[in-house]
LOFI-207719 format. One record per residue (C-alpha): residue number from 1; y, z, x. Coordinates in steps of 0.25 Angstrom, whole numbers. Last residue first. Layout:
! LOFI-207719
ATOM nuro    yy    zz    xx
ATOM  NUM     Y     Z     X
...
//
This chain:
! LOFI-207719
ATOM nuro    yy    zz    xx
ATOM  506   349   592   558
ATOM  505   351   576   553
ATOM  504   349   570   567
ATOM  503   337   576   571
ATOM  502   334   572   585
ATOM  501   328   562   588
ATOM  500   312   556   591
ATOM  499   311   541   597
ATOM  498   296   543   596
ATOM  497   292   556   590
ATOM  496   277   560   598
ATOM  495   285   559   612
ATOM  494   298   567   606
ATOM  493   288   580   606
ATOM  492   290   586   593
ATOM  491   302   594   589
ATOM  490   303   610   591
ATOM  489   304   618   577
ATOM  488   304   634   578
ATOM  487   298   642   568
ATOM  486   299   655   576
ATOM  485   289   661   571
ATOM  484   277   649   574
ATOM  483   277   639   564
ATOM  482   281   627   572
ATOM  481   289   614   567
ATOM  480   286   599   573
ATOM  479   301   594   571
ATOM  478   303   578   570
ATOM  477   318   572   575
ATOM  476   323   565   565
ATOM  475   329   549   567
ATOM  474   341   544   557
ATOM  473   337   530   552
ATOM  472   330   533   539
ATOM  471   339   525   527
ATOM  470   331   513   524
ATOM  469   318   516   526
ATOM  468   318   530   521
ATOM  467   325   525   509
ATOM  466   314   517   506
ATOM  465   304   526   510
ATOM  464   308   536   499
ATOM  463   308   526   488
ATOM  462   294   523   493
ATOM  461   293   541   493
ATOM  460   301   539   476
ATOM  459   291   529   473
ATOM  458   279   538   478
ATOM  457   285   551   472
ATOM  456   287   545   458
ATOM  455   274   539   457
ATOM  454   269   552   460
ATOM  453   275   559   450
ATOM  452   272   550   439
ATOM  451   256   549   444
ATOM  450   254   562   446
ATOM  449   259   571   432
ATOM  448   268   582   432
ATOM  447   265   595   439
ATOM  446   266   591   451
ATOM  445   279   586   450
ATOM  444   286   596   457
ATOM  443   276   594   470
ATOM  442   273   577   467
ATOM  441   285   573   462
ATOM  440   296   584   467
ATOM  439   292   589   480
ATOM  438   286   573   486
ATOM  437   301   569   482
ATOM  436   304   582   491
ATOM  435   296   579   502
ATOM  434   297   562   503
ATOM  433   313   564   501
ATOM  432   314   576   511
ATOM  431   304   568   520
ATOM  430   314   554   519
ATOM  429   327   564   520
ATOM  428   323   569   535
ATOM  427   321   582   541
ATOM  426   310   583   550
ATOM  425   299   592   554
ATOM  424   304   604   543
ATOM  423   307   592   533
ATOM  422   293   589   529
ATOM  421   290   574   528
ATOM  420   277   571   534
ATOM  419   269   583   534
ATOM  418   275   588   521
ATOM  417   274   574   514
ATOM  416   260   572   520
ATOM  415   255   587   514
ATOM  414   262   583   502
ATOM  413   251   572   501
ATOM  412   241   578   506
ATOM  411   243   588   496
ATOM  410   243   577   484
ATOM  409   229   574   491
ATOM  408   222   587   489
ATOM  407   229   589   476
ATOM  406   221   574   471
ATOM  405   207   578   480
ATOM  404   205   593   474
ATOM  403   211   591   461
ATOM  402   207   578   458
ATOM  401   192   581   462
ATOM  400   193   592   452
ATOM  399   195   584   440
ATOM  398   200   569   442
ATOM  397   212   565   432
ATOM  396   213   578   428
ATOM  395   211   585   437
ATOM  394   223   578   447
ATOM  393   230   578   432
ATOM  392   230   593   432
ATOM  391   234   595   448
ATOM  390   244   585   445
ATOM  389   250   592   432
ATOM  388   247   589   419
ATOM  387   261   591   415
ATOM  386   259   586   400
ATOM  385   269   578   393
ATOM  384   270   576   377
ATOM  383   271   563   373
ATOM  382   258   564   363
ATOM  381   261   576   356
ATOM  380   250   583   352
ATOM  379   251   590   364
ATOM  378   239   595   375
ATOM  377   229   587   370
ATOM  376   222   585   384
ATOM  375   224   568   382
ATOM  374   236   568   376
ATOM  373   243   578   384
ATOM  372   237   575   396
ATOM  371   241   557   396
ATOM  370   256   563   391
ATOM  369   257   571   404
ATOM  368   251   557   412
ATOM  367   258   545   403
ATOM  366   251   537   413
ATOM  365   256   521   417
ATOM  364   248   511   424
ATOM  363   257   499   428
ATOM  362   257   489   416
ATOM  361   272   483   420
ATOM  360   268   483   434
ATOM  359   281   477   441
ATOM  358   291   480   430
ATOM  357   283   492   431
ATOM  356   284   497   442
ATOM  355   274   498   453
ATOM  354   276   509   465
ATOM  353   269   517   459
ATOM  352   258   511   452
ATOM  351   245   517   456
ATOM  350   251   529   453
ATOM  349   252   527   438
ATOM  348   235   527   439
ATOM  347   236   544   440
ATOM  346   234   547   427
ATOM  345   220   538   426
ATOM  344   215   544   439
ATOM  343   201   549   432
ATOM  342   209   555   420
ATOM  341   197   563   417
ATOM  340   193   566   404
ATOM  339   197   577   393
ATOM  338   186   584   385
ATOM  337   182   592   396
ATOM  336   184   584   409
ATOM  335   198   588   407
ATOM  334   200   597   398
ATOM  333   201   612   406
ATOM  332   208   606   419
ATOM  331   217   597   411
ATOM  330   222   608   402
ATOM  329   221   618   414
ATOM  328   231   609   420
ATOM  327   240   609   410
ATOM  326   242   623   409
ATOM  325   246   624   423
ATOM  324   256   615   422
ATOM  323   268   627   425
ATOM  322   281   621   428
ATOM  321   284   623   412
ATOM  320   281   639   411
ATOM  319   287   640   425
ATOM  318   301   634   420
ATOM  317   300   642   406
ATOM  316   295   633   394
ATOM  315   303   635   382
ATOM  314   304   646   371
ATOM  313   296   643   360
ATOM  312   292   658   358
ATOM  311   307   663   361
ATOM  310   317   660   373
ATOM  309   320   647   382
ATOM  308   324   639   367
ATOM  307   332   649   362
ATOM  306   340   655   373
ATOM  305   343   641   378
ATOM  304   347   635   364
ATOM  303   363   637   366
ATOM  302   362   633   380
ATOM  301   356   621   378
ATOM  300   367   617   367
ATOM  299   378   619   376
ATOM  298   370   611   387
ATOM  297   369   600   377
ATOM  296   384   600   372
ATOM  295   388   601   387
ATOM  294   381   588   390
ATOM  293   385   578   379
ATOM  292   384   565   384
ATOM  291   370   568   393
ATOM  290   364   575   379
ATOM  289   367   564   370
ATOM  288   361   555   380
ATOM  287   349   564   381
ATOM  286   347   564   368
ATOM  285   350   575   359
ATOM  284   338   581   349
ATOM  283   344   592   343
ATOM  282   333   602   345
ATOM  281   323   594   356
ATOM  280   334   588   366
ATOM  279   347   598   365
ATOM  278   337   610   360
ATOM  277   324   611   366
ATOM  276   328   601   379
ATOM  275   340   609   380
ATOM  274   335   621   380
ATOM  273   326   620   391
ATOM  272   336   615   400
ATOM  271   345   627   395
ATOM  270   331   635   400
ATOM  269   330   629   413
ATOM  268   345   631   416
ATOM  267   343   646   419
ATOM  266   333   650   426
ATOM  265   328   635   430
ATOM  264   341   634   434
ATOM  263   344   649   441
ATOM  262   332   643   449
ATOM  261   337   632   454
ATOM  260   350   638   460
ATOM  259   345   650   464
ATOM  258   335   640   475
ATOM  257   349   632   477
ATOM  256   356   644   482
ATOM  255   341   649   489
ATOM  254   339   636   497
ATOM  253   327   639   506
ATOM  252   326   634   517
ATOM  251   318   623   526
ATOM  250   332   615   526
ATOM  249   326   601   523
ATOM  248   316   604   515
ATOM  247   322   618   508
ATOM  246   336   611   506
ATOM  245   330   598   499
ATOM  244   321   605   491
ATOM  243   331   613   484
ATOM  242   340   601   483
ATOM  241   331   593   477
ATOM  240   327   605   466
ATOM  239   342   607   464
ATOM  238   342   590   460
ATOM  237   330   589   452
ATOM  236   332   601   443
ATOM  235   338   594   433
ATOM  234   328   583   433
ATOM  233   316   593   433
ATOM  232   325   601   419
ATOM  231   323   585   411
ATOM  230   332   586   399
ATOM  229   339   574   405
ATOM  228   354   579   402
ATOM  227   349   592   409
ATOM  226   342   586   421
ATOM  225   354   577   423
ATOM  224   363   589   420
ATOM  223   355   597   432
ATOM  222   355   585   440
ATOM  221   370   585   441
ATOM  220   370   598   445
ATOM  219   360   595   457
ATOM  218   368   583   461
ATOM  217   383   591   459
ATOM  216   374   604   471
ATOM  215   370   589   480
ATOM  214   386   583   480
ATOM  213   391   599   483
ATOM  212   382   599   493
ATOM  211   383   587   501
ATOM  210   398   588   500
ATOM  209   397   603   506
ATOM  208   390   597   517
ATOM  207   377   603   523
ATOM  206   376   589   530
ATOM  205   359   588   530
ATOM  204   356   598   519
ATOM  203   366   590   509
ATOM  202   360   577   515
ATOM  201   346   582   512
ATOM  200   351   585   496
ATOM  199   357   572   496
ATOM  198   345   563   498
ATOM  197   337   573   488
ATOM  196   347   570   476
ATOM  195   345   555   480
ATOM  194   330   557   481
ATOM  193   330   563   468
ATOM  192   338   553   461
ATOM  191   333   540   466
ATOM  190   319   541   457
ATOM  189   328   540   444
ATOM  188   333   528   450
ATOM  187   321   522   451
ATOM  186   317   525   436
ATOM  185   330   520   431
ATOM  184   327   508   438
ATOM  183   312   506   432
ATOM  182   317   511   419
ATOM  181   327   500   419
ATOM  180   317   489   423
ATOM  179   307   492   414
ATOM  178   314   493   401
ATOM  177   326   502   395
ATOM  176   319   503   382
ATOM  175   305   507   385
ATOM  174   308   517   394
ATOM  173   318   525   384
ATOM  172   308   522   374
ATOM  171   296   528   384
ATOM  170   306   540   386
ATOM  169   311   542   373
ATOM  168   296   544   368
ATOM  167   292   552   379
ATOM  166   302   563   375
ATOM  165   314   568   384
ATOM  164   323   559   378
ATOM  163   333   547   383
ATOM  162   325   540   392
ATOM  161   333   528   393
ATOM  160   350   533   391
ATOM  159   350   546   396
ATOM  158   338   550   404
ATOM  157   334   537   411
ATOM  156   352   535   413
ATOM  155   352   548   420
ATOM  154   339   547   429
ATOM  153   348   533   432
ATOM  152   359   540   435
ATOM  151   355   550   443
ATOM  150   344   542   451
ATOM  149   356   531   455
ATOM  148   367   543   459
ATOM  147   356   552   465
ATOM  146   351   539   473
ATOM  145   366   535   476
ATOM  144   370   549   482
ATOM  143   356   551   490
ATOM  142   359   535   498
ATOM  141   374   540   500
ATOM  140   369   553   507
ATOM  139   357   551   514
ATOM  138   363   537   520
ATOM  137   375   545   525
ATOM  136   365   555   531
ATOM  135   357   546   539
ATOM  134   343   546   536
ATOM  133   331   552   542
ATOM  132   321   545   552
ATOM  131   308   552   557
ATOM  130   301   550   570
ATOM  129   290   541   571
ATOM  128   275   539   572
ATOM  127   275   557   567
ATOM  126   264   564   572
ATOM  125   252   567   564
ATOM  124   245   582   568
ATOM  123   254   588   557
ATOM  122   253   578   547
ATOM  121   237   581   545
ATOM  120   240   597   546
ATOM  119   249   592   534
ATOM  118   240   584   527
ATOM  117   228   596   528
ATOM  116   238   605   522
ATOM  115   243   597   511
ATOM  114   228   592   506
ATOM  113   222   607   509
ATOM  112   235   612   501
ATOM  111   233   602   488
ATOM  110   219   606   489
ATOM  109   222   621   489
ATOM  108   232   619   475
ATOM  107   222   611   468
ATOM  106   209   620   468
ATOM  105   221   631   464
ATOM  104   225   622   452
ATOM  103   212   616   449
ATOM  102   205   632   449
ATOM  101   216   637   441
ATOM  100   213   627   431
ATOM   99   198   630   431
ATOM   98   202   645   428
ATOM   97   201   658   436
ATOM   96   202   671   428
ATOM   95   195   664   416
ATOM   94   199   664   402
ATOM   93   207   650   404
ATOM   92   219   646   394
ATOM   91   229   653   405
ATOM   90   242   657   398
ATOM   89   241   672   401
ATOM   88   250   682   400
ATOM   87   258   696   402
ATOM   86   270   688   406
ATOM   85   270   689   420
ATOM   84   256   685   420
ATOM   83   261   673   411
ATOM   82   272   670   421
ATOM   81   260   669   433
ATOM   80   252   660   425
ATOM   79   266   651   423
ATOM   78   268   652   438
ATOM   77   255   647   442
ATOM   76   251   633   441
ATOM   75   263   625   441
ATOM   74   272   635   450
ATOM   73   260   637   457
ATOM   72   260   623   460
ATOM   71   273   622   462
ATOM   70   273   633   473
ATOM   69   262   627   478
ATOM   68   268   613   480
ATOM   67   283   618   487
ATOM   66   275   626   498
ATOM   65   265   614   500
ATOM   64   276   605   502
ATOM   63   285   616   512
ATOM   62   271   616   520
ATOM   61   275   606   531
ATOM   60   289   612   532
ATOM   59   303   613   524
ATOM   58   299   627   519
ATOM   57   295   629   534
ATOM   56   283   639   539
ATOM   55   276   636   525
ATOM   54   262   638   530
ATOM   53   257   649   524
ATOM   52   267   650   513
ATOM   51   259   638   508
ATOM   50   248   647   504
ATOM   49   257   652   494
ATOM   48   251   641   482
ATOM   47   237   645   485
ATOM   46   239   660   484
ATOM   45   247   658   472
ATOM   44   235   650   467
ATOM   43   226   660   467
ATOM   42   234   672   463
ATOM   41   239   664   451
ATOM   40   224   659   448
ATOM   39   218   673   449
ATOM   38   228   680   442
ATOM   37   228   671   430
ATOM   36   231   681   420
ATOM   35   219   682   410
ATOM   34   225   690   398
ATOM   33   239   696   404
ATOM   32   241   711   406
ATOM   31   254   709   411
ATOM   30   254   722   420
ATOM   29   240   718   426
ATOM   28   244   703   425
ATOM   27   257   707   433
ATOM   26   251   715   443
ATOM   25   241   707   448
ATOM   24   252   695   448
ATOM   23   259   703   456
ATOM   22   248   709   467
ATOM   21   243   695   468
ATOM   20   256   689   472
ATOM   19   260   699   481
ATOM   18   247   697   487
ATOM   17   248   682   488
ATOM   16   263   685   494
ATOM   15   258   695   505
ATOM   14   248   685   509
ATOM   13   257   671   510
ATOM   12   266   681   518
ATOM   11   255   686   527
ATOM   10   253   672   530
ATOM    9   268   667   531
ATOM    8   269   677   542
ATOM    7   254   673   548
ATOM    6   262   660   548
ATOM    5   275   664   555
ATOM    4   266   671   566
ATOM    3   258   660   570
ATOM    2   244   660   565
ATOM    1   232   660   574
//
């Protein structure tokens, strides 16, 4: 029998699918749009909101799941939804339920069989040892010099080596500065995040002005970054963290820094826009030329916002450019038909992660996003990237049985994370670090390709288990939470935590 907090969160979940359906009902009726994808948005909405269900902590078991399906409607939905709200219909298909639709919805239940099962799983596993957090002096100077190194080494890789957005700069910028020095700027590059993160969980441990004041210059700082480096995920980084980092630890809501973000992508989205089109593409400035003269750029990015985010050419809106919908039904309708299989072959650059190449100098490499454009003839031009997504290269690599087994797995995955990590049984900077890096590459960067984003996160979880080694001293006290109306917390019998104490970083 269901307790009385989740039949709430049951009739909630109900209320919202028929809201949902009532809307878009509406809206194609009013709209009038040829084909709306009513089946397919109410479908995967229903799919997407069933971790509402379960979601008795934003902090909890579930918070993963949560976080994925509202990216993945995100990615799979929210442009359809925009059309309907515009009176149209992008969708190539004439049927009312598409062979895409049926990958992405096929893709979505097997992801939450493979989370759900891990989970219950976890549940029943006790833990062989109590968990250690670190001391806070150690949080904060080892966060300071990460962000400091990551900063300015992503600065130095954006400036001085990889000077261009462009493929072309990019592999002379590589090929100039040599092995070693990519291989250190690379590492560095990899500090930044976790250093950001490191000081975020010190903020919400002290609640010191200090803390605050360091964490609100960080996120600013990145913001210019971002800008100087015409890359809009790099400016985000840094208020994205933070977000996180209050809803993980806190299990709230951070509604200052929630208006925050979205007045940027409101608002300084477009001027991002405008500088690519006019500072980058139009006058052609270098990034060096950009980072010496900063308030003549932003000048000039504010002169061509109205032009470059309005008219028939205007550029891509947030949604428009989070959406890779389209490339997946360009996989879904060609592969096997005139395209072949990858059979694995995108994926091969996992099998040398932890390899670099000053010690594997022919390690496997895989120009993924270049790979579908050239070989679906997307764009004639060769360097252009195509977000296949991983749902799309999971199809594409091995049809339907990549779908069902590869989104079954990556669940697991996030399902242990969750289990293992979550923040509502115990507060600790190594399971921040492990969930939120797990957020961004595998979550966020869904709709990239594998192989990158997961060499990423698995380099980044060894770098992880380093510092967890060498810093975790402070003992946390576990918390089994119920789900009953009051939502109380109790801690487990001391018997199944050896040595068991109480939290010392409440």
């Amino acid at each position: 029998m269901l307790s009385a907090s989740k039949s709430r969160r049951v009739a909630l979940y109900l209320l919202l699918n028929f809201g949902f359906v009532v809307t878009v009902c509406t809206l194609a009726a009013v709209g009038g749009a040829p084909n709306p994808r009513l089946i397919h948005l109410i479908l995967l909405f229903a799919l997407c909101s069933t971790s509402i269900i379960d979601l008795d902590r934003l902090n909890g078991r579930y918070a993963l799941l949560a976080i994925f399906f509202a990216a993945y409607f995100v990615s799979f939905g929210a442009a359809d939804l925009a059309e309907i709200l515009k009176g149209q219909s992008s969708a190539t298909s004439s049927a009312a339920f598409s062979t895409t639709e049926a990958v992405i919805l096929v893709g979505g239940i097997m992801l939450a069989l493979g989370y759900r099962m891990t989970v219950a799983i976890g549940s029943t596993t006790p833990r062989r040892s109590p968990p250690r957090d670190w001391p806070i002096l150690s949080i904060i100077a080892v966060g300071l010099t990460m962000w400091a190194i990551g900063s300015f080494t992503t600065y130095w890789w954006h400036v001085h080596i990889v000077t261009d957005t462009t493929i072309e700069a990019s592999n002379k910028g590589i090929a100039s500065a040599g092995t070693w020095i990519v291989s250190a700027n690379l590492l560095g590059q990899l500090m930044q995040p976790l250093g950001i993160l490191l000081l975020a969980y010190a903020w919400r441990l002290q609640r010191g002005p200090f803390l605050l004041a360091l964490v609100v210059i960080i996120v600013c700082l990145q913001v210019v970054l971002g800008f100087i480096a015409d890359i809009k995920g790099l400016a985000m980084t840094g208020g994205i963290l933070v977000i996180m980092t209050i809803v993980l630890v806190d299990g709230q809501i951070p509604k200052i820094w929630l208006a925050a973000a979205a007045a940027f992508v409101i608002f300084v989205f477009p001027i991002f826009q405008a500088y690519r089109t006019q500072v980058h593409g139009n006058l052609g400035m270098a990034r060096s030329e950009v980072a010496a003269n900063l308030g003549k750029a932003l000048q000039l990015s504010l002169a061509a916002e109205e032009r470059v985010n309005t008219g028939r050419d205007r550029a891509q809106t947030f949604f428009e450019r989070a959406s890779v919908r389209g490339s997946l039904e360009v996989i879904v309708d060609n592969t096997g038909n005139g395209v072949n299989f990858a059979y694995g072959g995108t994926l091969t650059p996992l099998l040398a992660t932890f390899l670099p190449k000053i010690v594997w100098g022919d390690k496997p490499s895989v120009a993924t996003g270049q790979l579908m454009n050239k070989e679906f003839h997307v764009s004639e031009i060769a360097d252009t990237y195509i977000s296949p997504s991983h749902l799309g290269e999971l199809y594409w690599n091995f049809g339907w049985p990549g779908v069902v087994l590869g989104m079954a797995i990556i669940g697991s995955l996030f399902g242990f994370v969750a289990g293992r990590f979550n923040q509502a049984d115990a507060k600790t900077v190594t399971g921040l670090l492990v969930t939120v890096l797990t957020i961004k590459q595998a979550i966020v960067g869904f709709e990239g390709a594998i192989a990158p984003q997961y060499v990423v996160l698995l380099r980044s979880l060894a770098a992880v288990g380093i510092l967890h080694w060498l810093f975790a001293r402070v003992p946390v006290r576990v918390h089994a939470f119920s789900s009953g109306p009051e939502k109380t917390s109790r801690p487990l019998d001391p018997s199944q935590i050896p040595g068991a104490f109480p939290n010392l970083m409440r």
